[in-house]
Structure formats: C-alpha cells, structure tokens
Residue, then its C-alpha position, 0 to 999 in steps of 0.5 A: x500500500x505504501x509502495x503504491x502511495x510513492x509510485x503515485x506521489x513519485x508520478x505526480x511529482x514528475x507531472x508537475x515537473x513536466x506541466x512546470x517545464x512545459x509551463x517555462x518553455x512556453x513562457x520562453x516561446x511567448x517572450x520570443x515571439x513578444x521580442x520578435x513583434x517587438x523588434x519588426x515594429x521597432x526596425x519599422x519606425x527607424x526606418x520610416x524615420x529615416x525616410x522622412x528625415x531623408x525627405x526633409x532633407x531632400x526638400x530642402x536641397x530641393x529649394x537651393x537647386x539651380x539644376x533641371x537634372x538636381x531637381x529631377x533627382x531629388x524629386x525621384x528621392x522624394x517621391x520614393x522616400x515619402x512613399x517607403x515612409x507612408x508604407x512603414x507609418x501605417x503598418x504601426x501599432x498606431x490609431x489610424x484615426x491619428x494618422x489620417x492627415x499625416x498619412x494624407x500628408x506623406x501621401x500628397x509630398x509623394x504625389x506632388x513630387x511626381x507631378x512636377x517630375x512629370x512637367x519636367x518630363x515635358x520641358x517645363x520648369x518650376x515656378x515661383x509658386x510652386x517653389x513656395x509650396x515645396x518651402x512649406x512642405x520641407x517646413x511640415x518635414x522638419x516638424x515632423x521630424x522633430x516629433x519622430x525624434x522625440x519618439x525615438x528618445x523615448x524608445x531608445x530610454x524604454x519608455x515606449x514598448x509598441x508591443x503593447x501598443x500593438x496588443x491593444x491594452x488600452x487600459x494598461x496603457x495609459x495607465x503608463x506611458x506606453x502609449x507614447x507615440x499614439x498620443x505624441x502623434x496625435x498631439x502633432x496633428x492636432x497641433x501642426x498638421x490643423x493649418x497644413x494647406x490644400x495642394x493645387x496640383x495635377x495628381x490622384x491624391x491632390x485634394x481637388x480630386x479627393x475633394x471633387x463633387x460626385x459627377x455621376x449623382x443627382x443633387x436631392x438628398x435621400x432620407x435614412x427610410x428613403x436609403x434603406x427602401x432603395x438598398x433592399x429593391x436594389x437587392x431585390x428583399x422584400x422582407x428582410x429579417x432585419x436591416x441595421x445603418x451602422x454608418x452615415x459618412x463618407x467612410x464608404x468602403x472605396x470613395x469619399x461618397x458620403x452614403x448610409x452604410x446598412x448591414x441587412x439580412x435576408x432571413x433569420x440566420x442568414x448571412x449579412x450583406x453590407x451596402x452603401x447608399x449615396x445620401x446624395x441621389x440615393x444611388x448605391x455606391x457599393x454592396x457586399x454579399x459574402x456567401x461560402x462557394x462550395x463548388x463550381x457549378x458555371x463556367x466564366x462565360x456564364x458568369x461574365x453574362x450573370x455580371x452583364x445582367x445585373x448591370x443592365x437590371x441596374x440601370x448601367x447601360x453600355x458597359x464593356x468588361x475589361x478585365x477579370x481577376x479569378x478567385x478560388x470561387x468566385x470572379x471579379x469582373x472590371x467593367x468600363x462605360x463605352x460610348x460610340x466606341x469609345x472606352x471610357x476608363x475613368x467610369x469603372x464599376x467592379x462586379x464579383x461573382x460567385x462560381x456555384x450559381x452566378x450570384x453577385x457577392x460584391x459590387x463597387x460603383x464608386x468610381x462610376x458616380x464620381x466620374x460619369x457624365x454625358x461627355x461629348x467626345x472629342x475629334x483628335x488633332x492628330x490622325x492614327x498614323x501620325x499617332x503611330x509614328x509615336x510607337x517604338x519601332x519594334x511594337x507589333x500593333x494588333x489593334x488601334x482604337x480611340x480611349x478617353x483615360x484620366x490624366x494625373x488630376x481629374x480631367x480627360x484625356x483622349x487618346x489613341x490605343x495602341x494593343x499589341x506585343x514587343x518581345x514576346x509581351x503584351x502591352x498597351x501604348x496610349x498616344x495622346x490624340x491631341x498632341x501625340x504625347x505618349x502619355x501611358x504604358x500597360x503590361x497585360x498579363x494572362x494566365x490562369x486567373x484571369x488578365x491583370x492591367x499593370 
C-alpha cells in the first residue's frame, strides 16, 4: 500500500515537473515571439524615420537647386522616400484615426513630387509658386521630424514598448506611458498638421480630386427610410429579417461618397450583406454579399453574362468588361462605360461573382458616380498614323482604337490605343490624340486567373 502511495506521489511529482517545464518553455516561446513583434515594429519606425528625415532633407536641397537634372533627382528621392515612409507609418501599432492627415500628408509630398517630375518630363520648369509650396512642405518635414525624434528618445530610454501598443491594452496603457507615440502623434496633428494647406496640383491624391463633387449623382438628398427602401429593391428583399445603418459618412468602403452604410439580412440566420447608399441621389455606391462557394457549378462565360445582367437590371447601360481577376470561387469582373466606341476608363464599376450559381457577392460603383457624365467626345488633332509614328519601332500593333483615360488630376484625356506585343509581351501604348504625347504604358498579363492591367 505504501509502495503504491510513492509510485503515485513519485508520478505526480514528475507531472508537475513536466506541466512546470512545459509551463517555462512556453513562457520562453511567448517572450520570443513578444521580442520578435517587438523588434519588426521597432526596425519599422527607424526606418520610416529615416525616410522622412531623408525627405526633409531632400526638400530642402530641393529649394537651393539651380539644376533641371538636381531637381529631377531629388524629386525621384522624394517621391520614393515619402512613399517607403507612408508604407512603414501605417503598418504601426498606431490609431489610424491619428494618422489620417499625416498619412494624407506623406501621401500628397509623394504625389506632388511626381507631378512636377512629370512637367519636367515635358520641358517645363518650376515656378515661383510652386517653389513656395515645396518651402512649406520641407517646413511640415522638419516638424515632423522633430516629433519622430522625440519618439525615438523615448524608445531608445524604454519608455515606449509598441508591443503593447500593438496588443491593444488600452487600459494598461495609459495607465503608463506606453502609449507614447499614439498620443505624441496625435498631439502633432492636432497641433501642426490643423493649418497644413490644400495642394493645387495635377495628381490622384491632390485634394481637388479627393475633394471633387460626385459627377455621376443627382443633387436631392435621400432620407435614412428613403436609403434603406432603395438598398433592399436594389437587392431585390422584400422582407428582410432585419436591416441595421451602422454608418452615415463618407467612410464608404472605396470613395469619399458620403452614403448610409446598412448591414441587412435576408432571413433569420442568414448571412449579412453590407451596402452603401449615396445620401446624395440615393444611388448605391457599393454592396457586399459574402456567401461560402462550395463548388463550381458555371463556367466564366456564364458568369461574365450573370455580371452583364445585373448591370443592365441596374440601370448601367453600355458597359464593356475589361478585365477579370479569378478567385478560388468566385470572379471579379472590371467593367468600363463605352460610348460610340469609345472606352471610357475613368467610369469603372467592379462586379464579383460567385462560381456555384452566378450570384453577385460584391459590387463597387464608386468610381462610376464620381466620374460619369454625358461627355461629348472629342475629334483628335492628330490622325492614327501620325499617332503611330509615336510607337517604338519594334511594337507589333494588333489593334488601334480611340480611349478617353484620366490624366494625373481629374480631367480627360483622349487618346489613341495602341494593343499589341514587343518581345514576346503584351502591352498597351496610349498616344495622346491631341498632341501625340505618349502619355501611358500597360503590361497585360494572362494566365490562369484571369488578365491583370499593370
């Protein structure tokens, strides 16, 4: 009996020996991991620092050039730097709501740099006014800077961990200093980044295109009642078993629209299909509809027409697919508004469609009401063959058609398309029907998910 009693003593005690030095291992495992996470988020804010202080210094260098081949340069320096140090700010374990102007603000010095390498591109130099504004963004720089460093101190003394930051406890937090950089950051926008100008700029990111009044929505605004009864004919419920606006904003998904965001759901149980209605002209601006495929029951064709068929019952008229992405159950179709012909590339609407039945499972028209209008398309000045001309030797044209494409800012371009193949690739050339500038280049690659526009 007491033999028995050791044996089992003796067991308990290796059981505890063994849960103790699993229990060690994983506390090992867990702070290494812990350091790991620790590390990448630290290397990331070095070298976003670095970038921006790379930034700064290039903008500054950038006031005292004489030289069109410096200024060039330092513009590409810049334009590459303020990009890296956008890519590193956000993937912090900062909140983003903190951010957005310094983001926006990264994001515009890139833009912005890219758009006078462009002027310069076409012989043009920089004016008196736009020196000015390089002065204020190296001024916006250094400032920001300044705060990265006074992050960096903190990092370098131990004051900031960005592991719990990034593990979100809050409470914990701020109960500390641990949160440091979130709060330094936001004290930075709201005490520096408030005055931070508009840029008048031809580019994507220039705040007259952010900003730009939808084209493609009527003016009277819509009700919440008024959005919700167009969400639910839209997609074609008649009862739902529940509908839910968890959003009014310009948050919509892909767009500055401001539109209600609803959560829906069709019946007890289901799945909740997410949509958004313009509040102004009650168009829906994009819908989600996530369902699990379990197999494939139609080919692409069929779903291409699926795609086709709900534009049409939608009120979308004359639009042309472009180009696919293939998932592994569904398709992702682009579709462009064509009008005598003509491709216009700025009215886009994306269509997702599921492989079992040919449901739609997502839509984003936001790019279309931003930019449709009744357009007038314009005679070219130049002809096709002088157009040619502008192609590189070599360049095994296969087909050539006119295209209306967006220029860096907002406005349009016609221009000549030129599809074909050099050395074995398939590109797309755009020469510029009014002045024969070759303004843009496509890689097209084909393969077994579909064609991609590079």
């Amino acid at each position: 009996m007491r033999d028995k009693k050791t044996i089992i003593s003796v067991l308990l005690l290796l059981a505890l020996v063994a849960v103790g030095v699993w229990g060690y291992n994983e506390y090992k495992t867990k702070n290494y991991y812990k350091d790991q996470l620790t590390n990448q988020y630290q290397r990331m804010f070095y070298d976003m620092k670095d970038n921006i202080e790379t930034v700064q210094t290039s903008l500054s260098k950038s006031l005292v050039s004489a030289s069109e081949e410096k200024d060039v340069l330092l513009l590409s320096q810049i334009y590459q730097q303020a990009y890296f140090a956008h890519d590193k700010l956000s993937q912090l374990p900062v909140a983003h709501n903190n951010l957005a102007k310094t983001e926006k603000f990264l994001t515009q010095v890139a833009d912005y740099s890219y758009s006078l390498i462009a002027r310069f591109m076409k012989g043009e130099k920089l004016d008196d006014k736009e020196r000015q504004v390089l002065f204020r963004l190296q001024d916006y720089t250094e400032q920001l800077t300044r705060e990265l460093e006074g992050a960096h101190e903190k990092i370098a003394k131990g004051d900031l961990t960005l592991f719990k930051v990034a593990k979100g406890q809050n409470q914990e937090i701020a109960k500390s200093n641990q949160n440091i950089l979130d709060v330094q950051m936001q004290k930075y926008e709201e005490e520096q980044m408030t005055d931070y100008p508009e840029l008048i700029y031809d580019g994507p990111f220039s705040d007259q295109v952010m900003n730009a009044v939808p084209k493609g929505l009527p003016k009277k605004k819509v009700t919440r009642e008024q959005a919700e009864k167009i969400a639910l004919d839209f997609l074609r419920i008649s009862n739902p078993s529940e509908v839910k606006l968890f959003n009014k904003g310009k948050d919509t998904g892909t767009s500055n629209i401001e539109a209600y965001t609803f959560s829906i759901t069709p019946k007890k149980g289901d799945r909740n299909i997410i949509i958004g209605v313009s509040v102004k002209g009650g168009k829906v601006v994009w819908m989600q509809n996530p369902k699990d495929v379990k197999e494939k029951n139609i080919s692409e064709k069929e779903a291409l027409k699926k795609a086709e068929e709900f534009l049409s019952k939608n009120g979308y008229k004359g639009m042309e697919a472009n180009y696919s992405t293939k998932y592994d159950d569904s398709i992702l179709y682009n579709f462009v508004y064509e009008k005598n012909g003509v491709p216009i590339y700025t009215d886009l609407i994306k269509v997702k469609v599921a492989l079992d039945d040919g449901e739609i499972i997502a839509a984003d028209m936001a790019k279309y009401l931003i930019s449709h209008v009744d357009r007038e398309i314009p005679k070219p000045k130049i002809s096709e063959n002088e157009a040619k001309e502008k192609v590189r030797i070599g360049f095994n044209i296969e087909r050539v058609r006119l295209a209306i494409i967006p220029d860096n800012g907002s406005r349009d371009m016609l221009c000549y398309e030129f599809s074909g193949q050099y050395k074995g690739y398939d590109f797309i050339v755009y020469i510029n029907a009014m002045d024969g500038t070759q303004e843009d280049i496509l890689r097209i690659i084909k393969d077994e998910n579909g064609t991609l526009m590079m």
